[in-house]
Structures are given as C-alpha cells and as structure tokens.
C-alpha positions in Angstrom: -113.5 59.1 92.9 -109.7 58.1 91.8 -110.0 54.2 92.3 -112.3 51.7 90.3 -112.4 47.9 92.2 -111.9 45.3 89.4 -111.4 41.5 89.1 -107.8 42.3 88.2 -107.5 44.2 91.6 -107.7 48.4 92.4 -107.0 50.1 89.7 -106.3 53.6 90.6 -106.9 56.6 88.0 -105.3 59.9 87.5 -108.8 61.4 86.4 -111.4 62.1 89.7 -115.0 61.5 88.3 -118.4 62.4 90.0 -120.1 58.9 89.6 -121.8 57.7 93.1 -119.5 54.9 95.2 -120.1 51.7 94.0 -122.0 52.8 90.5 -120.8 50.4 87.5 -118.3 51.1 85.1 -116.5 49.9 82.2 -112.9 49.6 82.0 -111.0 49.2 79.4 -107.5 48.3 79.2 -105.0 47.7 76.2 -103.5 44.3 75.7 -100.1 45.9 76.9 -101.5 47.2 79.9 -101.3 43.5 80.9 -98.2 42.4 82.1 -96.3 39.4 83.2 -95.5 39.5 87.0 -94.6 35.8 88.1 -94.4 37.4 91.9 -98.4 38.3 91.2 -101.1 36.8 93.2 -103.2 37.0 90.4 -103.4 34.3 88.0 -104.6 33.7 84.8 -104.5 30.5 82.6 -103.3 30.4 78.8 -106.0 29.5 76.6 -104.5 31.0 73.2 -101.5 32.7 71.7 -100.4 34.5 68.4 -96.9 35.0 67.6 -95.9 38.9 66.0 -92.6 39.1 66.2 -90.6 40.8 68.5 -93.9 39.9 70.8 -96.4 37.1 71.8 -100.2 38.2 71.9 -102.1 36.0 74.8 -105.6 35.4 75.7 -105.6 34.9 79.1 -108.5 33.9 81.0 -109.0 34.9 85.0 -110.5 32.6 87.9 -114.1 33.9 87.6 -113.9 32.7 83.8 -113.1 36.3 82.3 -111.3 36.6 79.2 -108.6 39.6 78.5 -105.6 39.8 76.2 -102.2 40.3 76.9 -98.7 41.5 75.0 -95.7 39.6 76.2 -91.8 39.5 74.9 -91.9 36.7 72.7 -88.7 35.3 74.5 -91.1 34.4 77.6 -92.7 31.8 75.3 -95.8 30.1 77.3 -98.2 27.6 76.1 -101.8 27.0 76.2 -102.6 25.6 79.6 -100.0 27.1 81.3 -100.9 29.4 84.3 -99.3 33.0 84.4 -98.9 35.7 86.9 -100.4 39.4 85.7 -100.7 42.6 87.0 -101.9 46.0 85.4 -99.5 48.4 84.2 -101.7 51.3 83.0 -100.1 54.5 84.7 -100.7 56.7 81.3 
C-alpha cells in the first residue's frame, strides 16, 4: 500500500492508500524530484535543455520512449544527445 512500481524504478510513499495490488495510478513528480546520479542504472537521453540561471531545466527522455523533465546545477552543463544517469529524489 506504501510502494507504486514505475518505469523510473519503486518508488516508495509515506502515505498507505486502500487501492487493490496492481490497480493503476498516476504519479506525478516535480522536475526537481529528478536528479542526476551518474552511478544510476537508469538512463535517460537529453533531447532538450533551457538555461535559468543558477540551474539547467532538461527534458529527458527514458528507454521505453517516455518523456519527464529534470532541474540540474547549471555547472553540470549537458547537451542534447548526451545520455545521463537519474534517480528519484522525492522523500517530501
């Protein structure tokens, strides 16, 4: 009741609902709730970027063809094309 299975891996909740194993669900997660991990088994492939500042926003797109965004540092300063590590940092 704690755990939802995702394309982006188990994502484990502080919230227990009543919803039957295995009934669909949405997830949403914030652009920040992405995060760089080059250690990550999971990839994802830059396919666009917009500078603000003190940050980069990406659009990453997963394996299966997915689509998500991402906040990184603008100091890690990837480029279209390039393939990325990512994990989920949503603990809140």
């Amino acid at each position: 009741p704690d755990t939802v299975q995702t394309e982006l891996g188990v994502i484990r909740g502080n919230r227990a609902y009543t919803w039957a194993q295995g009934s669909a669900v949405d997830v949403l997660l914030r652009p920040d709730d992405i995060v760089a991990d080059e250690g990550s088994d999971l990839k994802a492939r830059i396919v666009g970027k917009t500078f603000l500042g003190a940050a980069t926003l990406y659009r990453l797109q997963l394996p299966t063809g997915s689509q998500l965004e991402s906040i990184f540092p603008s100091h890690a300063d990837h480029q279209p094309g390039d393939e990325v590590g990512i994990r989920i940092a949503a603990d809140h």
